[in-house]
N, C-alpha and C positions, 0 to 999 in steps of 0.2 A: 504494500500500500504506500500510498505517493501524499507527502504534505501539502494540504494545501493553505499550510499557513504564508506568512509575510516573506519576502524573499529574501533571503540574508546579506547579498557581496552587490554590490551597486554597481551601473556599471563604470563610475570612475574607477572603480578600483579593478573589475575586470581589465579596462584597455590600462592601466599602466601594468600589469602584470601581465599582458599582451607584449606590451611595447618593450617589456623586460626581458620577457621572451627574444624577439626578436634582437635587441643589443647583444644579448650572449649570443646567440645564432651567429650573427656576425661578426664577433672578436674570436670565435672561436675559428670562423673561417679566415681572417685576418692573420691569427697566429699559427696555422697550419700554411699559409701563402707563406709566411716570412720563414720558418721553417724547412719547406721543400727549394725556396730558393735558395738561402745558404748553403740547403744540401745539394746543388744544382750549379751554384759560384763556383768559378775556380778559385784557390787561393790568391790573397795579394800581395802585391811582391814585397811588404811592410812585414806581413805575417812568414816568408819565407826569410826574411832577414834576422829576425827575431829568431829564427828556428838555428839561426846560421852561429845566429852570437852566443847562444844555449852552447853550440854542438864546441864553439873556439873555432868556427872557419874563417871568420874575419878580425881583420885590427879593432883591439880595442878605439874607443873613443877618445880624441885627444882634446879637451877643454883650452878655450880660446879666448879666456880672460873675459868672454864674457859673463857680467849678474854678477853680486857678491859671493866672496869667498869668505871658507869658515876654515878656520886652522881646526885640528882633529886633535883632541886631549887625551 
């Protein structure tokens, strides 16, 4: 058997939990795009350098007076 009293959820409150719906829907497809493209990018040559300086394949960095300098205690 079916109430048929007052109806309880209004519908302002239906459409923003519609609309809530819908926000997640799309950040979720949002952050699956940003995801498959990363995995889809090739490396940047930034991130290869980086890998370079980890492994000792390049010269260290040689500081050129520029910015302040801190003496080391």
């Amino acid at each position: 058997m079916s109430s048929r009293g007052k109806k309880k959820i209004t519908m302002a409150k239906l459409n923003r939990e519609a609309r809530l719906r819908e926000r997640r829907v799309e950040k979720k497809a949002r952050k699956e795009a940003r995801r498959d493209a990363a995995a889809t990018q090739p490396p940047d040559d930034l991130s290869q350098t980086e890998d370079n300086d980890l492994l000792g394949d390049t010269e260290p960095l040689v500081r050129t007076g520029e910015g302040p300098q801190r003496e080391l205690s």
